[in-house]
DRENGU-578890 format. One line per 2 residues: number of its first residue (from 1); for each residue y, z, x of N, C-alpha, C. Coordinates in Angstrom, 3 decimals. Layout:
! residues N
NUM> Y,Z,X,Y,Z,X,Y,Z,X ~ ... $
! end
This chain:
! residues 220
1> 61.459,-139.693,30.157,62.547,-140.652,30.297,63.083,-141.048,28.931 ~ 64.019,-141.219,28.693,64.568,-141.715,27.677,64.950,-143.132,27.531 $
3> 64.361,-144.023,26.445,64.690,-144.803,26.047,65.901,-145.684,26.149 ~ 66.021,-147.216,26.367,67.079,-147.951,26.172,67.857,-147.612,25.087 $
5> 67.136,-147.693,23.345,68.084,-147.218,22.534,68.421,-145.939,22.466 ~ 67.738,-144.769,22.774,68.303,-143.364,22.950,69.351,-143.014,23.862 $
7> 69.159,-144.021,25.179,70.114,-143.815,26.062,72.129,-144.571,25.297 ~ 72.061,-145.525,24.401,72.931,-146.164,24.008,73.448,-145.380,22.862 $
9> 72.571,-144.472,22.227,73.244,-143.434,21.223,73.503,-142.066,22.084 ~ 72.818,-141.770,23.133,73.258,-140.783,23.446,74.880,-141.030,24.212 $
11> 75.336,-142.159,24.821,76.388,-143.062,25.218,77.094,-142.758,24.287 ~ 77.394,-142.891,23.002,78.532,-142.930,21.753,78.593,-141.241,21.549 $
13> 77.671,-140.240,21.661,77.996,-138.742,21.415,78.845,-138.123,22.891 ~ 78.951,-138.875,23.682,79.656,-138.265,25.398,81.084,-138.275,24.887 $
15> 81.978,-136.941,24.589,83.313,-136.850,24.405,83.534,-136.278,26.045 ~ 85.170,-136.535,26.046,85.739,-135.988,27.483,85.800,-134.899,27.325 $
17> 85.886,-133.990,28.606,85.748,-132.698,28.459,87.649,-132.021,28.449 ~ 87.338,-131.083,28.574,89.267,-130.771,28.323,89.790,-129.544,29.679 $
19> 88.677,-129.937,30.814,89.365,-129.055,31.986,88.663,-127.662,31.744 ~ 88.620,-126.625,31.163,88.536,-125.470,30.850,87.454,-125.089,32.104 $
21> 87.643,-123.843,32.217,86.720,-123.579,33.492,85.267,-122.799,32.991 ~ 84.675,-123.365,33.896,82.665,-122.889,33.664,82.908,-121.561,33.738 $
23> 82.581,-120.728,32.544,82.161,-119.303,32.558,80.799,-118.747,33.251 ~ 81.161,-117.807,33.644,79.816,-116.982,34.199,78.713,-116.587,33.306 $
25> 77.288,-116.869,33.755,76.839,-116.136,33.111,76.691,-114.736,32.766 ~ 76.937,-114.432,31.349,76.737,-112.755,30.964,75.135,-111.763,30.626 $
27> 75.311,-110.862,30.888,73.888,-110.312,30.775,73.341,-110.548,29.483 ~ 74.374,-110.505,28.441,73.967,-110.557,27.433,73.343,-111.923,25.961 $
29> 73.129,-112.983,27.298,73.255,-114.333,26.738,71.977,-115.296,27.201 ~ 70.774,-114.366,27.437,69.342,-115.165,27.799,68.796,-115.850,26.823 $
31> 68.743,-115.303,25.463,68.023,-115.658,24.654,68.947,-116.774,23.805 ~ 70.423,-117.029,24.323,71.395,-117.890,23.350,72.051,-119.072,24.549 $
33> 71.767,-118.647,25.460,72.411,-120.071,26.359,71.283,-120.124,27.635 ~ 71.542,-121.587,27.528,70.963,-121.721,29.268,71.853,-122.421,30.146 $
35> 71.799,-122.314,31.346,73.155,-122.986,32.216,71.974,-122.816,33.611 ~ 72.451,-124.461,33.999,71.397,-125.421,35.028,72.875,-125.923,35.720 $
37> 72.080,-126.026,37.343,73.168,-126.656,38.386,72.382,-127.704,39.195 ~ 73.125,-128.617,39.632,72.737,-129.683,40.360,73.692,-129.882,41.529 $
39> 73.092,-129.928,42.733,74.466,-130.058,44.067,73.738,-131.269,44.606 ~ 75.049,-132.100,44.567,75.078,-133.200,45.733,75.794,-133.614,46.055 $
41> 76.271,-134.729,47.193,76.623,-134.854,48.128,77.233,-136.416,47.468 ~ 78.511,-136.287,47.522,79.661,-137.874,47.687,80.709,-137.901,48.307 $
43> 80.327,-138.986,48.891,81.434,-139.505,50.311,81.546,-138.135,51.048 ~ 80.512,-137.527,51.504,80.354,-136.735,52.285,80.707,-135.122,51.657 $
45> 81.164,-135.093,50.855,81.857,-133.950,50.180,80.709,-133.192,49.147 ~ 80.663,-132.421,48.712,79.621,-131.521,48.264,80.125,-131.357,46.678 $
47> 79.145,-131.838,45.665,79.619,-131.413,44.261,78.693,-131.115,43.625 ~ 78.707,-129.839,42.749,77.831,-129.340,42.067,78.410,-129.415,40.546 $
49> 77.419,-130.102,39.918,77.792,-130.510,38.659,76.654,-128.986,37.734 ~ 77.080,-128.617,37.047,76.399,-127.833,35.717,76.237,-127.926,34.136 $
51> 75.598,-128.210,33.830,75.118,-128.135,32.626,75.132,-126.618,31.507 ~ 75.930,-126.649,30.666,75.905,-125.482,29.870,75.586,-125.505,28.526 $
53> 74.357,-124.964,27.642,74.106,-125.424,26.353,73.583,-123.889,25.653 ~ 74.746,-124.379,24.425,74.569,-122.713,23.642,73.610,-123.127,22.656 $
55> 72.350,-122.126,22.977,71.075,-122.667,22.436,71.219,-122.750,20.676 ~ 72.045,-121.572,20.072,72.077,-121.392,19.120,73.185,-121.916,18.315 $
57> 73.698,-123.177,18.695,74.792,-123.619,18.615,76.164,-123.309,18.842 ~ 77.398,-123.986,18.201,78.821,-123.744,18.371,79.098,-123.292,17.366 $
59> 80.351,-122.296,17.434,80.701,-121.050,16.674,81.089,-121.872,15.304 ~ 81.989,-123.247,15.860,82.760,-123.448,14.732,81.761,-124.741,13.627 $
61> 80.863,-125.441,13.836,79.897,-126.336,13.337,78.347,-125.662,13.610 ~ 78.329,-125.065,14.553,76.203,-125.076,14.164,75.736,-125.752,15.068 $
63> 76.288,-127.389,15.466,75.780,-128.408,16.601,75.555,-127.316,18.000 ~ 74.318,-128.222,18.975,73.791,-127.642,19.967,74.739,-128.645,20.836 $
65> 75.492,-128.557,21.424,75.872,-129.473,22.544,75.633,-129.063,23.695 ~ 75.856,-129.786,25.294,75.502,-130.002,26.312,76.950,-129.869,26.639 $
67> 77.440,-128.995,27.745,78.590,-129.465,28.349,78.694,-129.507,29.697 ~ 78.815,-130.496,30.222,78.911,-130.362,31.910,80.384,-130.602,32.195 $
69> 79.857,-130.097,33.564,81.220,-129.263,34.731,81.037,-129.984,35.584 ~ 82.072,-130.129,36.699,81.670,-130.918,38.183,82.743,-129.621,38.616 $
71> 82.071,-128.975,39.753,82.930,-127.680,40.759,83.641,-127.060,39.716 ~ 83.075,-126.686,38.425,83.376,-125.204,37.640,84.210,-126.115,36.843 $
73> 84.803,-127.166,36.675,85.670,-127.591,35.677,84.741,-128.545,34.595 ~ 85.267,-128.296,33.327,84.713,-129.743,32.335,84.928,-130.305,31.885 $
75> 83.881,-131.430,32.303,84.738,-133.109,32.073,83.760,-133.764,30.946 ~ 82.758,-133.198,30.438,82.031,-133.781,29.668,81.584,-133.197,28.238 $
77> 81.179,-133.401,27.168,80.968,-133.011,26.148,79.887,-133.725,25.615 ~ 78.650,-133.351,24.956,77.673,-134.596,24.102,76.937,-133.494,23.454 $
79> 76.659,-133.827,22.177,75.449,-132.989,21.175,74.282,-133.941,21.603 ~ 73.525,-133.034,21.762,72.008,-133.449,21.845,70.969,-134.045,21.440 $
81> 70.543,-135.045,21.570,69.858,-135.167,23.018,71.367,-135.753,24.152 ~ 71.485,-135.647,24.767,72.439,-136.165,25.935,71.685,-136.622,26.746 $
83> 72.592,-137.791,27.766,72.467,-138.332,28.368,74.387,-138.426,29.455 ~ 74.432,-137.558,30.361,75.560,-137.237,30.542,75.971,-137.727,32.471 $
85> 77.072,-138.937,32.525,76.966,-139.516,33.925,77.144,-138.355,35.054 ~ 76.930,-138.407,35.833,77.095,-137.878,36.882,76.744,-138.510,38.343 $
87> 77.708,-138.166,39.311,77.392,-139.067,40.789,75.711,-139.564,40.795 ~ 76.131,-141.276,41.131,74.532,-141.731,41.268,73.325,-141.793,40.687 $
89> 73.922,-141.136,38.697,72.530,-141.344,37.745,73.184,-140.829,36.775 ~ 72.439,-139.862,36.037,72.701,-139.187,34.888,72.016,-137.827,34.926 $
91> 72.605,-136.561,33.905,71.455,-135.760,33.582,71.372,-135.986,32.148 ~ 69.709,-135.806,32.039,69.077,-136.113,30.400,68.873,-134.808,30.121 $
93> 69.342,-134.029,28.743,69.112,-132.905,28.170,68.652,-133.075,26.935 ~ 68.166,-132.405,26.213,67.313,-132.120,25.230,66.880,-130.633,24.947 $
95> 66.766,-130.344,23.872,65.635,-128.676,23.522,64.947,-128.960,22.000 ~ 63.822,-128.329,22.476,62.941,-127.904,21.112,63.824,-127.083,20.281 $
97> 62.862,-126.242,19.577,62.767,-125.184,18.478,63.367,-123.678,19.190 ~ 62.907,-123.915,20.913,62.454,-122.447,21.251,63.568,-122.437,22.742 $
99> 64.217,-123.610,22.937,64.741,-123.768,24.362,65.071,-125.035,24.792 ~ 65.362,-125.256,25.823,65.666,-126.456,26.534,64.443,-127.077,26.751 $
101> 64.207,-128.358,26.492,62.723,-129.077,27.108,62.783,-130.138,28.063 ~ 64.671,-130.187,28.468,64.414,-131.429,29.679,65.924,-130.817,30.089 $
103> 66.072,-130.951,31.314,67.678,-130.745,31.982,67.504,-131.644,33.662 ~ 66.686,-132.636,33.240,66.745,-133.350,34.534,67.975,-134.420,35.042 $
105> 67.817,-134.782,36.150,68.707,-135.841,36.878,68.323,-137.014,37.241 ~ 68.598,-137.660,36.075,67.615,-139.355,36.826,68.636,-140.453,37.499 $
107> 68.029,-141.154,38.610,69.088,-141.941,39.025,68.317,-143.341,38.386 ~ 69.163,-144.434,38.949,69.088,-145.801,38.167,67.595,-146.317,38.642 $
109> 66.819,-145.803,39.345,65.716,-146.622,40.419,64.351,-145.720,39.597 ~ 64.773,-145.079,38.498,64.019,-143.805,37.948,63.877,-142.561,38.713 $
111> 63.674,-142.221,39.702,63.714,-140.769,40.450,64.458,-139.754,39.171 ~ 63.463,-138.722,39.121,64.193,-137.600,38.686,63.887,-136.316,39.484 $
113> 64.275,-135.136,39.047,63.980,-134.065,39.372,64.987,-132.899,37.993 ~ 64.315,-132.088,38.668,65.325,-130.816,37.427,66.613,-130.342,38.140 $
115> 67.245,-129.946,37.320,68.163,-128.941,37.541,67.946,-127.570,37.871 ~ 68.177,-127.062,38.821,68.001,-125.807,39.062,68.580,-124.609,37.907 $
117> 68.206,-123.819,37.718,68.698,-122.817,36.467,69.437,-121.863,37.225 ~ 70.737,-120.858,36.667,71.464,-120.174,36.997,70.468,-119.502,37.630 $
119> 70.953,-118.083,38.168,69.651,-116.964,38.241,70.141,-115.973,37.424 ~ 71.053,-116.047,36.611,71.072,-115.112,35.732,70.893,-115.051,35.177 $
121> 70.444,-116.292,34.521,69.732,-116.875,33.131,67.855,-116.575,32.643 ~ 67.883,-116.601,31.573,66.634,-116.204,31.575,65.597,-117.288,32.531 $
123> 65.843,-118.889,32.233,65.172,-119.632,32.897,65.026,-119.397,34.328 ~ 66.456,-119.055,35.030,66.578,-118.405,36.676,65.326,-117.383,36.951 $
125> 65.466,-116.165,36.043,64.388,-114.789,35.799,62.821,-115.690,36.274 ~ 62.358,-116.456,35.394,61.459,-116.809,35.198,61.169,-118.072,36.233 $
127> 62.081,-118.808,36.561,61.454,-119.183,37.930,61.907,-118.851,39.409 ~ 62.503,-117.395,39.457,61.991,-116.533,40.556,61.076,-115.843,40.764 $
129> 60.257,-115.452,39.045,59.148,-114.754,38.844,57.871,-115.954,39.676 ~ 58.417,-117.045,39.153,57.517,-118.306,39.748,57.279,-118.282,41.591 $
131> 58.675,-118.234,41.794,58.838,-118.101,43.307,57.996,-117.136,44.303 ~ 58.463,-115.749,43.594,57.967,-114.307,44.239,56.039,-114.247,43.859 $
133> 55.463,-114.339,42.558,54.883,-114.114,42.193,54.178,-115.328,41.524 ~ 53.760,-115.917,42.316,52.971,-117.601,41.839,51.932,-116.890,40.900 $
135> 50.959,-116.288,41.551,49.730,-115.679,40.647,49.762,-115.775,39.700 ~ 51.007,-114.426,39.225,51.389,-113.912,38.132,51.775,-115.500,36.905 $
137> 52.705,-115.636,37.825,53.314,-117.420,37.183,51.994,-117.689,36.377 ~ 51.266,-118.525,37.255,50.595,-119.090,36.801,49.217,-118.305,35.905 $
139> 49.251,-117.556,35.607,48.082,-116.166,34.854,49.097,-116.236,33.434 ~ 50.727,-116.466,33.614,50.739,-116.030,32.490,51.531,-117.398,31.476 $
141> 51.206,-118.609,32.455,51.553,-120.260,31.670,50.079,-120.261,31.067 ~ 48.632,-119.751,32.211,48.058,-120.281,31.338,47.738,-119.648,30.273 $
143> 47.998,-118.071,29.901,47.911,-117.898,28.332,48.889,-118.176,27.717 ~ 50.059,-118.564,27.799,50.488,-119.781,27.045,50.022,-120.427,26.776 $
145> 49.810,-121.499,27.085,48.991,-122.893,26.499,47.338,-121.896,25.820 ~ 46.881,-121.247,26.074,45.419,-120.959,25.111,46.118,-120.680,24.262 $
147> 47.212,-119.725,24.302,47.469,-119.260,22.658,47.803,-120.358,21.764 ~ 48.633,-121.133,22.486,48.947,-122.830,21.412,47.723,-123.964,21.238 $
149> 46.991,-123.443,22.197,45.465,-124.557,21.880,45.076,-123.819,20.493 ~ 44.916,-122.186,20.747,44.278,-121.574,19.804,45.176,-121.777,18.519 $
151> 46.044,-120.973,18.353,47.518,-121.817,17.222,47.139,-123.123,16.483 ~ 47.187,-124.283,17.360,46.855,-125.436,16.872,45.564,-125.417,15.920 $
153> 44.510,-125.296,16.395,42.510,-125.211,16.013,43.057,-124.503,14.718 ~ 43.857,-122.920,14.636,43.177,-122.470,13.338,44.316,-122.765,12.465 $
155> 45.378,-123.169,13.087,46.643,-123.402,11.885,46.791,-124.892,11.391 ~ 46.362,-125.302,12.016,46.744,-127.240,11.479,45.816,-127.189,10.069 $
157> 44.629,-126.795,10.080,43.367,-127.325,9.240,44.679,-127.032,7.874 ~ 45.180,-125.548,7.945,45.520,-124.390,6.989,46.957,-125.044,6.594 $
159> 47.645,-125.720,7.197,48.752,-126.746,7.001,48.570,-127.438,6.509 ~ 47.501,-128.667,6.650,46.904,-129.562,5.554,46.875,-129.380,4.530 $
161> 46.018,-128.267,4.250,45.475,-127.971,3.208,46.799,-127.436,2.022 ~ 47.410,-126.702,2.767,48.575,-126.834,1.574,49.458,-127.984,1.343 $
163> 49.598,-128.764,2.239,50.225,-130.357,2.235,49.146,-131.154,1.442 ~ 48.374,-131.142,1.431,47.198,-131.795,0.567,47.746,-131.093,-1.014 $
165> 48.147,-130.537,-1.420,48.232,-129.734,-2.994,49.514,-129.668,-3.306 ~ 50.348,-130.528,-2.556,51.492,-130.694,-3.128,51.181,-131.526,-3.456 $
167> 51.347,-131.607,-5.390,50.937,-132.984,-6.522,51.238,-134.431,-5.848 ~ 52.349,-134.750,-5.559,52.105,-136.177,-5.024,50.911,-136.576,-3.952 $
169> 51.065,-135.916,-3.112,49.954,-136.152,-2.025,48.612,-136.161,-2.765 ~ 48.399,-135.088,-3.328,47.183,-135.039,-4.148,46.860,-136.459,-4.764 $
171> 47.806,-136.641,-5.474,47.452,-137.518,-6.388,47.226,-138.658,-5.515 ~ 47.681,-139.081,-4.924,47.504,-140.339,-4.021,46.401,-139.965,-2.775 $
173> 46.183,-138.971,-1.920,45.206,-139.105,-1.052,44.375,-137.677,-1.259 ~ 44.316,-137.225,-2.479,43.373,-136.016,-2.566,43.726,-135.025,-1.791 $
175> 43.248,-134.080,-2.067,43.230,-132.507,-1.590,42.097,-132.503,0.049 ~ 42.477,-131.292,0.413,41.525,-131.005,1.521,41.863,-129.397,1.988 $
177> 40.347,-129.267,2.027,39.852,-127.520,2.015,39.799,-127.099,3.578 ~ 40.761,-126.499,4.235,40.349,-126.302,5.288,38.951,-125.219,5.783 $
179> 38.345,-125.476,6.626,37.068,-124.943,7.187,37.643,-123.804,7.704 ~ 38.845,-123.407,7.897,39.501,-122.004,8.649,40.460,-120.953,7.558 $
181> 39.826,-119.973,7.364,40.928,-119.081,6.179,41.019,-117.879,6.935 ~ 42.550,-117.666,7.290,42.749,-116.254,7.862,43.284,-115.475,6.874 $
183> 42.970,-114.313,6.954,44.173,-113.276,6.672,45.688,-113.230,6.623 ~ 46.166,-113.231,5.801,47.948,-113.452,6.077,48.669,-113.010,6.891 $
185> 48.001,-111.444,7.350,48.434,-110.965,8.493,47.828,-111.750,9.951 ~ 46.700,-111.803,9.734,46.366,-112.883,11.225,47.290,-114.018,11.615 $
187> 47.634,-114.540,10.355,48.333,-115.837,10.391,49.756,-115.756,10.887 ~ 50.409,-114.380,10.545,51.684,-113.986,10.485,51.646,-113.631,12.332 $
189> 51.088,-113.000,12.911,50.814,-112.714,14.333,50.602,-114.182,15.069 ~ 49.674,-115.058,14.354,49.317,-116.097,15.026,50.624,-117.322,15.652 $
191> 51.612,-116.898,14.295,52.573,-117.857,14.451,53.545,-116.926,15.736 ~ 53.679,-115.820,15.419,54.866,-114.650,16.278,54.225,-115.148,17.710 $
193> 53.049,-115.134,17.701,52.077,-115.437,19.356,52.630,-116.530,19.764 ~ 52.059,-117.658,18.377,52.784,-119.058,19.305,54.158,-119.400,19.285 $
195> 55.004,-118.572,18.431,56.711,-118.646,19.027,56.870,-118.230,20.504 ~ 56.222,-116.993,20.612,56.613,-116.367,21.760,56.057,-117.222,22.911 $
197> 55.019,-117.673,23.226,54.283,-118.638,24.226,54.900,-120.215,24.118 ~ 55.484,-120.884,23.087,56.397,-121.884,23.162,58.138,-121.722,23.789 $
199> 58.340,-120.564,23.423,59.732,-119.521,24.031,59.580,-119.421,25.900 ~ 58.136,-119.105,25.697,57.845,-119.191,27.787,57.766,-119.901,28.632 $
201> 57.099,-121.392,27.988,56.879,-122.606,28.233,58.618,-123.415,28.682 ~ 59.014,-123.073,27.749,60.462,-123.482,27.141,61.173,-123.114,28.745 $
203> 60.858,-121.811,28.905,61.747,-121.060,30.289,61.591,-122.414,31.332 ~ 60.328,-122.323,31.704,60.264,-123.207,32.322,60.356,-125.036,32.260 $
205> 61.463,-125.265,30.564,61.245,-126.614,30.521,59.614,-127.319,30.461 ~ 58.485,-127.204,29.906,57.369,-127.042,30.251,57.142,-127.586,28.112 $
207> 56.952,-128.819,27.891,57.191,-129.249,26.394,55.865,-130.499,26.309 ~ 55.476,-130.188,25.147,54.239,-131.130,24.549,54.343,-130.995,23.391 $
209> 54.839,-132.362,22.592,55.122,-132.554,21.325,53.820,-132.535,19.813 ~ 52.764,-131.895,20.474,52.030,-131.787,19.816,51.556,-129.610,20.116 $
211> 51.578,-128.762,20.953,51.498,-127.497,21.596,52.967,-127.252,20.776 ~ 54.218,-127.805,21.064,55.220,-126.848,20.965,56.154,-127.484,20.117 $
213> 55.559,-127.509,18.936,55.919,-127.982,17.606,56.600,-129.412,17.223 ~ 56.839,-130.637,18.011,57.411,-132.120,18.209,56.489,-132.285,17.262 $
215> 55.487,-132.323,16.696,55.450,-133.066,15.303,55.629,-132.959,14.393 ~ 56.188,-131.185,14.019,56.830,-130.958,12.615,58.688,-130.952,12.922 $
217> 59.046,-131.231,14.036,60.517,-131.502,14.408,60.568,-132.765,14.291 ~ 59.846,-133.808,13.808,60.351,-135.264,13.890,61.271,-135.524,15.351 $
219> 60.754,-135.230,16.191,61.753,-135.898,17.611,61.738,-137.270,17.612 ~ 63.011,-137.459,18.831,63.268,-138.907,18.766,61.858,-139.725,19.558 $
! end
């Protein structure tokens, strides 16, 4: 959930949207956008609002924004984190390092739930893989999370330890030797492992600010 004051700054980043119509997703755009839908129901009438966010930012600034649609048109604009109205609540968006980490719908009473993901999208891929193939699903979240338990145990000590020997720190709280020394190549795999297993997690919106890097991102 987001915060009273997060919710009041995310309030001042909501520009109007300018009409333009919701593009389809392309085959070629899993790893750079995600696009989430939400359908419901006002004054009897059926509206599906969508969420579209180019992971790797906008062509012309770099910023990650959020843009939602109501029935393929857009009326909304906000850089991220958002907080964007829609019939009867809001949707809250956000992403890590590696993906989206929230695209839910909260109404005023707290109730949330997610947004459903395109199916063309990589997130769609991955939770039909969920759908068809629970097993599998779940065999391959949980080596996710070991590889980031494991990640964490041998890389934090090895982080310190060079944060400890940058002279100021030193000088003020001493050095510290970590108990774990890999190989550069171990280390170099270790990190590629836990990109890729924070990247999977991510599919599924699936975020722990300590597993999938929120404490060297300073989040809100």
């Amino acid at each position: 959930m987001f915060s009273d004051r997060r919710r009041r700054r995310a309030a001042r980043r909501i520009r109007p949207g300018d009409g333009h119509a919701l593009q389809r997703f392309r085959w070629w755009q899993p790893l750079s956008r995600a696009l989430f839908h939400l359908d419901l129901v006002h004054g009897g009438a059926p509206e599906r609002w969508s969420v579209d966010v180019r992971l790797w930012g906008d062509s012309d600034d770099g910023d990650v924004r959020a843009r939602l649609y109501r029935d393929g048109v857009h009326v909304a604009t906000s850089k991220l984190p958002a907080e964007l109205p829609v019939t009867g609540g809001a949707v809250q968006v956000a992403t890590s390092s590696y993906g989206l980490r929230r695209c839910h719908y909260v109404t005023p009473d707290g109730h949330e739930r997610q947004l459903e993901p395109d199916p063309a999208s990589a997130e769609g891929r991955r939770a039909r893989l969920e759908r068809e193939r629970p097993d599998l699903s779940r065999g391959i979240g949980a080596v996710s999370w070991v590889v980031l338990a494991v990640a964490l145990v041998l890389g934090a000590p090895q982080i310190v330890e060079q944060i400890s020997q940058i002279p100021p720190v030193a000088e003020h709280l001493g050095t510290f030797t970590s108990p774990v020394r890999l190989p550069a190549g171990l280390n170099v795999a270790l990190v590629v492992a836990a990109a890729l297993a924070s990247t999977e997690r991510a599919l599924r919106l699936r975020y722990h600010w300590l597993l999938d890097g929120g404490l060297f991102e300073g989040e809100e």
